[in-house]
MIKELO-451015 format. One line per field, with one value per residue (C-alpha): residue in one letter; residue number from 1; x, z, y. Coordinates in Angstrom, 1 decimal, padded with zeros to 4 digits, m for minus. Each point is the difference from the previous one (the first is absolute). Example, Ala and Ser with C-alpha at 12.3 -4.5 7.8 and 13.67 -1.06 7.14 Angstrom:
rest: A_S
nr: 1_2
c1: 012.3_001.4
c3: 007.8_m000.7
c2: m004.5_003.4
***
This chain:
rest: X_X_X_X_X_X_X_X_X_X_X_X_X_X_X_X_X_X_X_X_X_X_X_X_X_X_X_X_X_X_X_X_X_X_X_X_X_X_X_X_X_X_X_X_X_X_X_X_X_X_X_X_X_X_X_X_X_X_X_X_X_X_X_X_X_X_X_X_X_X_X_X_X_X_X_X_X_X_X_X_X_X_X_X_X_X_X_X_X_X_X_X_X_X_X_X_X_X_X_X_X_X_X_X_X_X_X_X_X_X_X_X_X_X_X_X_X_X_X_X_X_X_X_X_X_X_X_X_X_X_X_X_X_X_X_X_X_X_X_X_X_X_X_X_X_X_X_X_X_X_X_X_X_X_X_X_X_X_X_X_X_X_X_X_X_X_X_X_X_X_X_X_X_X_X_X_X_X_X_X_X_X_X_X_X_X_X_X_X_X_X_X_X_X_X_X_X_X_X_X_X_X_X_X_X_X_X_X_X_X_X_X_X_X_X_X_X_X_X_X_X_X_X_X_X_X_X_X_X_X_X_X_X_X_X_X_X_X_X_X_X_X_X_X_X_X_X_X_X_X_X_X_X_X_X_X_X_X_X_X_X_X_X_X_X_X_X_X_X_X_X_X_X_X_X_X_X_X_X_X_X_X_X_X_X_X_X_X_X_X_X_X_X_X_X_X_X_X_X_X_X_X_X_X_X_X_X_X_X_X_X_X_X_X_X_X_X_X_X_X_X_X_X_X_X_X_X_X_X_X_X_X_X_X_X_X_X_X_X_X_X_X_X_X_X_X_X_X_X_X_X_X_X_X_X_X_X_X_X_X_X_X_X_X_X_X_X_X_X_X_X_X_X_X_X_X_X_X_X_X_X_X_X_X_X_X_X_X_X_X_X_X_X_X_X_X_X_X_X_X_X_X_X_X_X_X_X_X_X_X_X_X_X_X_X_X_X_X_X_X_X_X_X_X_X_X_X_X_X_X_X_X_X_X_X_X_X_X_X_X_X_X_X_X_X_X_X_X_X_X_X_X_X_X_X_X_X_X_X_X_X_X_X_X_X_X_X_X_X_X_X_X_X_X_X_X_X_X_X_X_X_X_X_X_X_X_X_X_X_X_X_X_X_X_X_X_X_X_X_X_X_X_X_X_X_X_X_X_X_X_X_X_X_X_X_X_X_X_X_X_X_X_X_X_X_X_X_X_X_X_X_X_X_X_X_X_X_X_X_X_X_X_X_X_X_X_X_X_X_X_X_X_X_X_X_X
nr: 1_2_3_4_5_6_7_8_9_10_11_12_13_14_15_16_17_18_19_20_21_22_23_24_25_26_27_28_29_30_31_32_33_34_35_36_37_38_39_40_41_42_43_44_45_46_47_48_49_50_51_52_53_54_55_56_57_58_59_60_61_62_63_64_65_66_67_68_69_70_71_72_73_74_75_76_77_78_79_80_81_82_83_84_85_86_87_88_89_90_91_92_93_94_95_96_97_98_99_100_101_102_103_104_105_106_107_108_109_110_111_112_113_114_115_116_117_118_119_120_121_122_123_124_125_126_127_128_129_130_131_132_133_134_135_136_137_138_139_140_141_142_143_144_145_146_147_148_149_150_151_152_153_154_155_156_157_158_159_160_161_162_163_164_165_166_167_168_169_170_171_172_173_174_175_176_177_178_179_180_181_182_183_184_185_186_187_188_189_190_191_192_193_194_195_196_197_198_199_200_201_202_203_204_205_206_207_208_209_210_211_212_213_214_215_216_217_218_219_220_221_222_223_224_225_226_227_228_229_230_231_232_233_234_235_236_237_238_239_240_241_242_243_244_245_246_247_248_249_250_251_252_253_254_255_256_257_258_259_260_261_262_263_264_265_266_267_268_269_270_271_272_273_274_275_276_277_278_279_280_281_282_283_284_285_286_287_288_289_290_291_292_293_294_295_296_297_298_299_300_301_302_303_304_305_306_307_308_309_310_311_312_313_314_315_316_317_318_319_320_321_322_323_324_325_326_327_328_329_330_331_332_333_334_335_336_337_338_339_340_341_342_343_344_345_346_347_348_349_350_351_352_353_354_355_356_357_358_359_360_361_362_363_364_365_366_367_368_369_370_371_372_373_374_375_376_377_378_379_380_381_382_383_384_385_386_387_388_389_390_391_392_393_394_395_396_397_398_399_400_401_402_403_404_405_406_407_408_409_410_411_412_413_414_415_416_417_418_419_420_421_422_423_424_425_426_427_428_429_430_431_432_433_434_435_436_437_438_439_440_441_442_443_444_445_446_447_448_449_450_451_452_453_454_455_456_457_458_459_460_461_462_463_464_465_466_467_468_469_470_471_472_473_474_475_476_477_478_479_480_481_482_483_484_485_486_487_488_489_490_491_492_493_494_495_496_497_498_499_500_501_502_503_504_505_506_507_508_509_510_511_512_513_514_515_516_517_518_519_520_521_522_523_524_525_526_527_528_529_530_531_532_533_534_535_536_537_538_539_540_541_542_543_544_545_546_547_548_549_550_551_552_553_554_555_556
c1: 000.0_003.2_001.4_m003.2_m000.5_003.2_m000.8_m002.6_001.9_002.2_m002.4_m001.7_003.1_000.9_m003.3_000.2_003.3_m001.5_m002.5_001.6_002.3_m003.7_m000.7_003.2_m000.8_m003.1_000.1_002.9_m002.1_m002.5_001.7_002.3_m001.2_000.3_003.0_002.1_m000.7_000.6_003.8_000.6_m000.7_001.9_003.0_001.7_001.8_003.4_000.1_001.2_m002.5_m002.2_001.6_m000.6_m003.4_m000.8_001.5_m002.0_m003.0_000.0_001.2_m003.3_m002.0_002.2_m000.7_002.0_m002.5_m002.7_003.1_000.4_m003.6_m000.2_003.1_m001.0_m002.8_001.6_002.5_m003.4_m001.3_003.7_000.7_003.1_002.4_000.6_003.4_m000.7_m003.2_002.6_002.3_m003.2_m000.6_004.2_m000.6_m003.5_001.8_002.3_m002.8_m001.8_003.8_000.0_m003.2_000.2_003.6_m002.8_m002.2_002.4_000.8_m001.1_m002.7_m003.1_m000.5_m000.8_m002.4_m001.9_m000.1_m000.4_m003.3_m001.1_001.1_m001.6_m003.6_000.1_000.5_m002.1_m003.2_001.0_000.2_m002.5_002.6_001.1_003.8_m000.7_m001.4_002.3_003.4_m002.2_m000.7_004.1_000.7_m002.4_001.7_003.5_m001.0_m001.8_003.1_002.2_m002.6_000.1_003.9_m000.1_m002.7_002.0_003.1_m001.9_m001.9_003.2_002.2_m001.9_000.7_003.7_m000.5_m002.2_001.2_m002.4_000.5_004.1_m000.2_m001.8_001.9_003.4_m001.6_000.0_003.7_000.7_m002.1_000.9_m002.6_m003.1_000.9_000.2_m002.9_m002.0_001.0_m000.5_m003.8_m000.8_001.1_m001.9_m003.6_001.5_000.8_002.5_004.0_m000.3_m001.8_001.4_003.7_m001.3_m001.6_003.6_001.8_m002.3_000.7_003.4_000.1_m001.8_002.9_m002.7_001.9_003.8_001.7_000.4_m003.8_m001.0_002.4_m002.3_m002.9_000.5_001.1_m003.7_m002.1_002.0_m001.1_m003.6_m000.3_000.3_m002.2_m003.7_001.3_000.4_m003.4_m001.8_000.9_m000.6_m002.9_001.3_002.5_003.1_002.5_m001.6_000.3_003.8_000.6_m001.0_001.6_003.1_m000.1_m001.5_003.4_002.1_m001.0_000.1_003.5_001.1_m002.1_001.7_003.7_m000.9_m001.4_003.5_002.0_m002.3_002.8_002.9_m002.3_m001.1_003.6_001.2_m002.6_000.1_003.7_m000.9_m003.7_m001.3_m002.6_m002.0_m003.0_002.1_001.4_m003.7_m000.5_003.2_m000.2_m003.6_002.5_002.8_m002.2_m001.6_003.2_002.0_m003.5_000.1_004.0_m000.1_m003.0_m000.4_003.1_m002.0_m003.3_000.1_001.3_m002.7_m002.7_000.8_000.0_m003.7_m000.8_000.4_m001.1_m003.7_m000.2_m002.3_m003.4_m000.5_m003.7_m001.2_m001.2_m003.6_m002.0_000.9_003.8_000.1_m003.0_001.5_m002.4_003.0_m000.3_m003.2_001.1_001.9_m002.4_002.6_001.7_m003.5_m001.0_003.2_000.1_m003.7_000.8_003.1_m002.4_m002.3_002.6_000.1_m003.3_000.5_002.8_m001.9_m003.1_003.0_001.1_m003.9_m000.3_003.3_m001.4_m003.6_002.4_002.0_m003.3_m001.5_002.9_000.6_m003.3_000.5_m002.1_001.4_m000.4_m002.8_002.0_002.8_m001.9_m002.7_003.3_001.1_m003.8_m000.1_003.0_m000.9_m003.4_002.0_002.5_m002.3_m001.9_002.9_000.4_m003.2_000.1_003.4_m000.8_m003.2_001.9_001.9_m003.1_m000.7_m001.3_003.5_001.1_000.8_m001.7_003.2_000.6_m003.6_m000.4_002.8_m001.7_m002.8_001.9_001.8_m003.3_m001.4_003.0_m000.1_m004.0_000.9_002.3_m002.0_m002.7_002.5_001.4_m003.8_m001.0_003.7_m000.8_m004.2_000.3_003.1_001.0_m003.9_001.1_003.2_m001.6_m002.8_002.5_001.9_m003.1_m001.0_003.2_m000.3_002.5_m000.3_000.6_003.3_m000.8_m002.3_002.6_002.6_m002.7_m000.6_003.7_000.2_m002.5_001.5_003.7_m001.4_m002.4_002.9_002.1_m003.0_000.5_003.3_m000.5_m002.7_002.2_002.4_m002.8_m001.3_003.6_001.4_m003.3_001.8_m002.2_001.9_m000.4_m004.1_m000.4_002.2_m002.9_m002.7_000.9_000.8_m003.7_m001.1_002.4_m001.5_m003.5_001.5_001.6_m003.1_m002.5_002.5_000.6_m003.8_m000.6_002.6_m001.5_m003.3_001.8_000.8_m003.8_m001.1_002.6_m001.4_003.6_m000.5_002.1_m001.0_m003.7_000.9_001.6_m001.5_m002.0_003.4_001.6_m002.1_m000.4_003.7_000.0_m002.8_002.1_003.2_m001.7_m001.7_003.3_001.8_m002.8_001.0_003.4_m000.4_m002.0_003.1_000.7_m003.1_000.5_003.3_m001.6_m002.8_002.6_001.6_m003.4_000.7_m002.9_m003.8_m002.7_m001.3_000.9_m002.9_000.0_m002.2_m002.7_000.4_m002.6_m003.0_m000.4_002.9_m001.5_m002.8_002.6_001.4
c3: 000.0_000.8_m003.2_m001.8_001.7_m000.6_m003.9_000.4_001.5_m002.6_m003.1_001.3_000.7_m003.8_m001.0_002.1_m001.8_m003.8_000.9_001.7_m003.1_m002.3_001.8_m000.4_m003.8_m000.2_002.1_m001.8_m003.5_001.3_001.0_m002.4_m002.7_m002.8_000.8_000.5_m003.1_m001.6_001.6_m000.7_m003.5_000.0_002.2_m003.0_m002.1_001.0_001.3_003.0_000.5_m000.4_002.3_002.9_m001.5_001.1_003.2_001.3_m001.5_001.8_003.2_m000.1_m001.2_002.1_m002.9_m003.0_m001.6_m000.2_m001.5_m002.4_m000.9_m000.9_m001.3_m002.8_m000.3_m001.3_m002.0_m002.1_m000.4_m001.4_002.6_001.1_m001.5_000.5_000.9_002.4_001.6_000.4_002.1_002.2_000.7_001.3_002.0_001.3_001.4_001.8_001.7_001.4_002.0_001.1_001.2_002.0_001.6_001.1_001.1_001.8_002.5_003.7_m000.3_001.2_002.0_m003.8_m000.8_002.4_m000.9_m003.1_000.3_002.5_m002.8_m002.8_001.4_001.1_m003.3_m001.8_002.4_m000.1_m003.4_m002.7_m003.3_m001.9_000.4_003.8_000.0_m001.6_002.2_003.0_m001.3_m001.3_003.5_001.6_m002.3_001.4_003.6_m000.8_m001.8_003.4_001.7_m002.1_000.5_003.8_000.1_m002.5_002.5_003.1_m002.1_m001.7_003.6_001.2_m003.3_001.0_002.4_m002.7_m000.8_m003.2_m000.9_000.4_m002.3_m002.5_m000.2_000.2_m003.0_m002.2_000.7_m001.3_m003.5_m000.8_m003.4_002.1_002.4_m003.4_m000.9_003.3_000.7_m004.1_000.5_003.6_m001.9_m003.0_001.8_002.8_m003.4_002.2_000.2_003.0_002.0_m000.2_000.4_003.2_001.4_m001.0_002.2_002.8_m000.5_m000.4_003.0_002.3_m001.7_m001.6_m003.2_m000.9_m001.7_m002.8_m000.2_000.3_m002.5_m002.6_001.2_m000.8_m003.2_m000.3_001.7_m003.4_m002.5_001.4_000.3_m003.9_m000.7_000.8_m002.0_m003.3_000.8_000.4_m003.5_m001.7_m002.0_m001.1_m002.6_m001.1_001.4_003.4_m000.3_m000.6_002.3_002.5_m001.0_m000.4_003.5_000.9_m002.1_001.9_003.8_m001.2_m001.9_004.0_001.9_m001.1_000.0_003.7_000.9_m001.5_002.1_002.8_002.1_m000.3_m000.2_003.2_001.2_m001.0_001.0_003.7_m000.2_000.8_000.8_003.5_m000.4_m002.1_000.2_m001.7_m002.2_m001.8_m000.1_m001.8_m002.4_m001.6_000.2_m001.8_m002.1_m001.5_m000.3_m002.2_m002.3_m000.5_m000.2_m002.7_m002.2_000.0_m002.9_m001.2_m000.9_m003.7_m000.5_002.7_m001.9_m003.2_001.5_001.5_m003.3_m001.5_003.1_m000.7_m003.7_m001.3_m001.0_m003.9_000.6_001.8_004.2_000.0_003.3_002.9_000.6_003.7_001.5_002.4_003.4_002.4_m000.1_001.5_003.5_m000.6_m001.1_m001.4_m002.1_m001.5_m000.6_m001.9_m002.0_m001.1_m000.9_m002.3_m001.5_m000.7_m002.1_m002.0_m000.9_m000.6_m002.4_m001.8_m000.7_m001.2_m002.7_m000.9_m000.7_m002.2_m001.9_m000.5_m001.0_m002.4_m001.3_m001.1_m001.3_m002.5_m000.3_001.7_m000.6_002.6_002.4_002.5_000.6_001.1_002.5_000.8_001.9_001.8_001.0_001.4_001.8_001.4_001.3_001.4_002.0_001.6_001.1_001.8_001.5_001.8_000.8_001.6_001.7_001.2_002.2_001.5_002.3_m000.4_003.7_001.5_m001.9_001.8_m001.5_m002.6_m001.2_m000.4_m002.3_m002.3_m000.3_m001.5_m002.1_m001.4_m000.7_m001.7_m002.1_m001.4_m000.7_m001.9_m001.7_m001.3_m000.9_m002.1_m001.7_m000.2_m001.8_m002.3_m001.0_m000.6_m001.6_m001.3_m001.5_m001.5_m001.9_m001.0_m001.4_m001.9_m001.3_m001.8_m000.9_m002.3_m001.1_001.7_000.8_002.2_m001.2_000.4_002.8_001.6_000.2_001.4_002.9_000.7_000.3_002.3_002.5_m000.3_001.1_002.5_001.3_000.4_001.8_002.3_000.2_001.3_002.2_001.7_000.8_001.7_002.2_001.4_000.8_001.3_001.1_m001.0_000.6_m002.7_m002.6_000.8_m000.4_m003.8_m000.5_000.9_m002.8_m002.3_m000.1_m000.2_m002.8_m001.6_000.1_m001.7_m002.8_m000.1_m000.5_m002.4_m002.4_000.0_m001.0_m002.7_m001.4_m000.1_m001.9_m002.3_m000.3_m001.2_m002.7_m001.6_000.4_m001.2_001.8_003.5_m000.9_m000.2_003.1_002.5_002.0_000.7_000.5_002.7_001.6_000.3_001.8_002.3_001.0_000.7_002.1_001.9_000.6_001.2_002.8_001.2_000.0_001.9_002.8_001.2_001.2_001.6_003.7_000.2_m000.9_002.0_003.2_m001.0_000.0_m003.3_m001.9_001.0_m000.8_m002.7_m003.0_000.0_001.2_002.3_m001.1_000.6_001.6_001.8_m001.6_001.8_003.0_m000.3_m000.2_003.4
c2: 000.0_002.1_000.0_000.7_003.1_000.8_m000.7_002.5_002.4_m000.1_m000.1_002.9_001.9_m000.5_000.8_003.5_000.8_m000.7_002.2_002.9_000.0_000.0_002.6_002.8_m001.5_000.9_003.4_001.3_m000.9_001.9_003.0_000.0_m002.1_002.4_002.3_m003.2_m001.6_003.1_000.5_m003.8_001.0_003.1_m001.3_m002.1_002.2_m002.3_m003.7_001.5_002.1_m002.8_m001.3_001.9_001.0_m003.9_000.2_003.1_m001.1_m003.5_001.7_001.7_m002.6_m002.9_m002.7_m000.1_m002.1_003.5_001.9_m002.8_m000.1_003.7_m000.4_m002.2_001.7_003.0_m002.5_m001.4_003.7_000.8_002.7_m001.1_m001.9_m004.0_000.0_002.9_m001.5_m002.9_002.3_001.3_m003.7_m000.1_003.1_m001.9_m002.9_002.3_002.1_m003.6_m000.2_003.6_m001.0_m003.4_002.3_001.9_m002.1_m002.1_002.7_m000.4_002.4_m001.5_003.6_001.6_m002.9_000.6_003.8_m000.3_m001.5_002.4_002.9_m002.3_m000.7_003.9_001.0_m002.2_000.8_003.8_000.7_000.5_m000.3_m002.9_000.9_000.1_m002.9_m001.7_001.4_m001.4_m003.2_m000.4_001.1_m002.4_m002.5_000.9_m000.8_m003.0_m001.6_000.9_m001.3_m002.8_m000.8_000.6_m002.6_m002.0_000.0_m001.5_m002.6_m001.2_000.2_m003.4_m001.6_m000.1_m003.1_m001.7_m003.3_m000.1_003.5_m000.6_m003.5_001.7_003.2_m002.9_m001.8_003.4_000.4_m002.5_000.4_003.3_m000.3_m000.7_002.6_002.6_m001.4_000.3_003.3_001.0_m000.6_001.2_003.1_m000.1_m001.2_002.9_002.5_001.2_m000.5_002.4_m002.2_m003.2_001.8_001.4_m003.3_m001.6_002.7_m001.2_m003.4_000.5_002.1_m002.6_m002.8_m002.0_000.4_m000.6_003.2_m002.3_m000.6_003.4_001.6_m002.9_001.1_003.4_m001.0_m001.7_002.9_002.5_m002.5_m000.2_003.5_000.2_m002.5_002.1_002.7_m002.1_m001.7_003.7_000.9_m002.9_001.8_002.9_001.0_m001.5_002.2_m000.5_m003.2_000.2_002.1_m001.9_m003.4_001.8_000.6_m003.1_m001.5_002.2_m000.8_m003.5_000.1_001.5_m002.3_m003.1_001.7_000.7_m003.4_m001.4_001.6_001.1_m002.1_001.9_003.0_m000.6_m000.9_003.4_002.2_m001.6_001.1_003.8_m000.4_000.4_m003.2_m001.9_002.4_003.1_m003.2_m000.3_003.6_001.0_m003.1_001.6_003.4_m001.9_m001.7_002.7_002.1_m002.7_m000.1_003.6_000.2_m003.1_000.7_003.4_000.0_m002.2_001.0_m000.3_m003.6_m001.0_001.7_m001.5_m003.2_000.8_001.0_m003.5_m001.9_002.3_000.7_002.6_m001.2_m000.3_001.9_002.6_m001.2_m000.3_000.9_002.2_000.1_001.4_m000.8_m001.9_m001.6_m000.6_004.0_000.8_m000.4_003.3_002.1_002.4_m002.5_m000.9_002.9_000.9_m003.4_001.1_003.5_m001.5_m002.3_002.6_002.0_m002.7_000.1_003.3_m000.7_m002.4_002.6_001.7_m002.3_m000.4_004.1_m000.1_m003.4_002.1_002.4_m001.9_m002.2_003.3_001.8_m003.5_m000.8_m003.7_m002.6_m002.3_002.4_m001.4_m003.2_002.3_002.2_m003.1_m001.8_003.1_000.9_m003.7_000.6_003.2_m001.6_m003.0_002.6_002.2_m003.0_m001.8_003.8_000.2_m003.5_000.6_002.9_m001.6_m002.8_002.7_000.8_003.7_m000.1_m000.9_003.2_003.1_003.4_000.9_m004.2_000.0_002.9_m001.2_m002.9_001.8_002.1_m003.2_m001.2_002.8_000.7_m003.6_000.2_002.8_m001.2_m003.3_002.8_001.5_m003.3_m000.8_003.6_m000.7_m003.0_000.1_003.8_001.5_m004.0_000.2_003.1_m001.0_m003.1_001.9_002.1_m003.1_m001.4_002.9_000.3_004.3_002.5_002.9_003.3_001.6_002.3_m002.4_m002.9_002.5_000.9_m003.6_m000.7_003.0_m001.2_m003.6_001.8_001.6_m002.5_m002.2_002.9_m000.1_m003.7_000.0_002.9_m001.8_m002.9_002.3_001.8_m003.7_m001.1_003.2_002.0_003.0_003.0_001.7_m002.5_m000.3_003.8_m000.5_m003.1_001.6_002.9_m002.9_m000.6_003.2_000.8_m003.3_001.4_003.3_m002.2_m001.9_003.1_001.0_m002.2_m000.5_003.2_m000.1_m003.8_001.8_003.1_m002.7_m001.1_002.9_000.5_m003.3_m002.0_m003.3_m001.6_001.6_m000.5_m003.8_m000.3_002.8_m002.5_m002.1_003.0_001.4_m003.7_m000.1_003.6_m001.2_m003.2_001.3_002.7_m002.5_m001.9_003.6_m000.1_m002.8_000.1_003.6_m002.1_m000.9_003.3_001.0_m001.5_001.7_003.8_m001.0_m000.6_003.3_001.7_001.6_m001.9_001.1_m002.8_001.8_002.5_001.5_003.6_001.3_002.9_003.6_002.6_m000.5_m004.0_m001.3_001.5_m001.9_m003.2_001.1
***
């Protein structure tokens, strides 16, 4: 009965720890979700930079498999580099050591401080980003907590005899220990963890030096592992990136289990005890990665490159919808915003096809825009299904009106792939049909509002990612320029009319049908903007004006 109480001691300890380090993960997200993905992005302008851009990200985040996700995410999107999302995942592995240093410390005082300051600030405040530094901090105390429990549960274990033959019958099958301490990692996603929960062991002599310098070598690999797994959906690069560092931790792993003797041997030479021993190894260990491969970067990613070739045809559904995000709402939320830009850029390719199908009179052209409508329709789907599992009601205020604004943005944009494909694709096929041209002047206004409607386009990708007041005021006038052009060239087509121009006179109901849709698809693209001017208070409900004199005292 003894020892399974102890057992559950121990399981629950471990189970504290994962979750105070889910916590700083998904506090930190939270507060500072967006600006850190942005610096990650912006921090790579050198593989050292990279470098260290991994480090202080995962010091903040403490888990180097959340700086690998976003990582790759920003590989598949092509913001960064490969080679230099290769060198934020070296810097990564350097921050989880910084970390368990940390963490190591005799500090229990702080843990218990820090959830006093966490639950404080989480109750107090009424933001997301408060929120979130009092739930990281919450998670800070609850992962010392964690390890203080950790140390008395293990201390008993010491005068084990079943604990001490099965820790005996590890050291002596140095694979199976890698093995074993490869997947507590990977079902733990954290190296951090397992490292620490070595230490203790180590500390309490449950584990030779030898055996723990291995099972550090095992808690690195299975630390890559979740990373590679998260990404498995979305975009080649991410892929790669991710296997490259799975390749590299691995590559080091088995170096260290080879010669975690002498290692061990040496490092007890100027080492206090075995407890510092584990600590420094994960130090060590990520050191002689970064040291090693960073040089390295381009021979390792041309050797990803053939280990995941490219695909011979373009991915078909979403690409970073991905579920093991929805426990961070953050991270959903961003993964749906990034597949809502694609959406966007797939309207996109639809208006320049409409485009292209009118300009050369294509008969093919509904089987071109037909596949990209079903796509569309597909996407924005998966998007509201997505965002649907996240549980709006376990969404504080400012999550929970990004969610909506996701939402609406992708309806919109399926409205506008639906209005592309069932009207301006109609047009262009009537056109080809009877074999009609537009006028000179009328063809030049059509391509005008198609340039600008696309502008529009791309601007209103920019507002829903960035939420840049500026760049919502510049949308907003987009539209109302596109009304201008609009009334415009209708009054020049109708100019036209009344001269008697044949070829005018054959077209002028496609003509002004074209108009009519684009404008329609301006007003929804400029939806995008309205929540943000709304926030600002610079957009009234309505544009009508209100009446002068004694009538609008009457309204009062």
């Amino acid at each position: 009965m003894s020892s399974t109480i102890h057992l559950i001691d121990l399981l629950g300890a471990g189970a504290l720890l994962i979750w105070g380090l889910r916590l700083i993960k998904t506090g930190i997200m939270n507060a500072f979700g967006g600006s850190l993905r942005q610096w990650i992005g912006k921090g790579t302008g050198n593989r050292f930079k990279a470098a260290i851009s991994g480090l202080l990200a995962t010091l903040a985040l403490q888990s180097s498999t959340a700086t690998a996700v976003i990582t790759a995410s920003f590989a598949s999107r092509g913001i960064i580099a490969p080679r230099m999302g290769q060198a934020v995942m070296l810097g990564a592995n350097i921050g989880t050591a910084i970390a368990a240093v940390i963490l190591s410390m005799d500090v229990h005082w702080v843990g218990s401080a820090m959830i006093l300051i966490g639950v404080l600030t989480y109750s107090l405040s009424h933001y997301a980003k408060g929120k979130g530094i009092g739930r990281a901090a919450l998670g800070l105390g609850l992962m010392l907590l964690a390890l203080q429990l950790l140390g008395q549960v293990t201390e008993p274990l010491r005068d084990s005899e079943m604990v001490i033959a099965v820790l005996s019958g590890l050291g002596d099958a140095p694979v199976i220990a890698l093995l074993l301490a490869t997947g507590l990692a990977f079902i733990a996603s954290s190296s951090l963890a397992v490292v620490l929960f070595v230490a203790l062991l180590a500390q309490s002599s449950l584990v030779t030096p030898t055996l723990a310098v291995i099972l550090v070598a095992g808690a690195n690999l299975g630390g890559a592992i979740p990373p590679w797994l998260a990404v498995s959906r979305e975009g080649v690069e991410a892929r790669r990136l991710t296997l490259s560092n799975l390749v590299v931790r691995g590559l080091g792993a088995v170096a260290l289990t080879i010669f975690a003797a002498p290692v061990a041997h040496g490092l007890l030479a100027i080492l206090p005890n075995a407890h510092v021993l584990t600590v420094a190894t994960h130090i060590g260990f990520s050191l002689v990665l970064l040291v090693v491969f960073l040089p390295l970067l381009d021979p390792v990613a041309r050797l990803t490159a053939r280990l995941v070739p490219a695909p011979a045809h373009a991915e078909e559904g979403p690409s970073y919808l991905d579920d093991g995000a929805l426990d961070t709402p953050a991270i959903a939320l961003a993964v749906a915003a990034r597949e809502t830009l694609r959406v966007g850029d797939l309207v996109g390719k639809m208006l320049e096809t409409s485009l292209n199908g009118l300009m050369q009179n294509d008969p093919a052209l509904r089987d071109k825009l037909g596949g990209f409508d079903d796509d569309v329709d597909a996407l924005q789907e998966a998007i509201k299904l997505y965002l649907a599992k996240l549980g709006r009601g376990a969404l504080d205020a400012e999550d929970d009106r990004r969610a909506g604004e996701i939402v609406s943005y992708a309806i919109n944009l399926e409205h506008i792939g639906d209005i592309i494909d069932r009207g301006l694709c109609e047009q262009a096929i009537k056109m080809a049909q009877r074999k009609l041209k537009f006028s000179p002047e009328g063809l030049a206004e059509i391509q005008e509002m198609y340039a600008k409607t696309i502008d529009n386009l791309r601007l209103s990708q920019s507002v829903f990612f960035g939420r840049d007041p500026e760049l919502a005021r510049a949308l907003m006038a987009g539209k109302v320029e596109i009304r201008r052009l609009e009334a415009a060239s209708s009054e020049r087509h109708l100019q036209r009319v009344r001269a008697l121009r044949s070829e005018t006179l054959e077209t002028s109901t496609l003509h002004l049908d074209i108009l009519r849709d684009l404008k329609r698809i301006n007003a929804h693209l400029a939806s995008v903007a309205v929540p943000i001017l709304e926030q600002m208070g610079v957009l009234s409900e309505s544009r009508l004006l209100q009446p002068a004199g004694p009538a609008a005292e009457g309204h009062e």
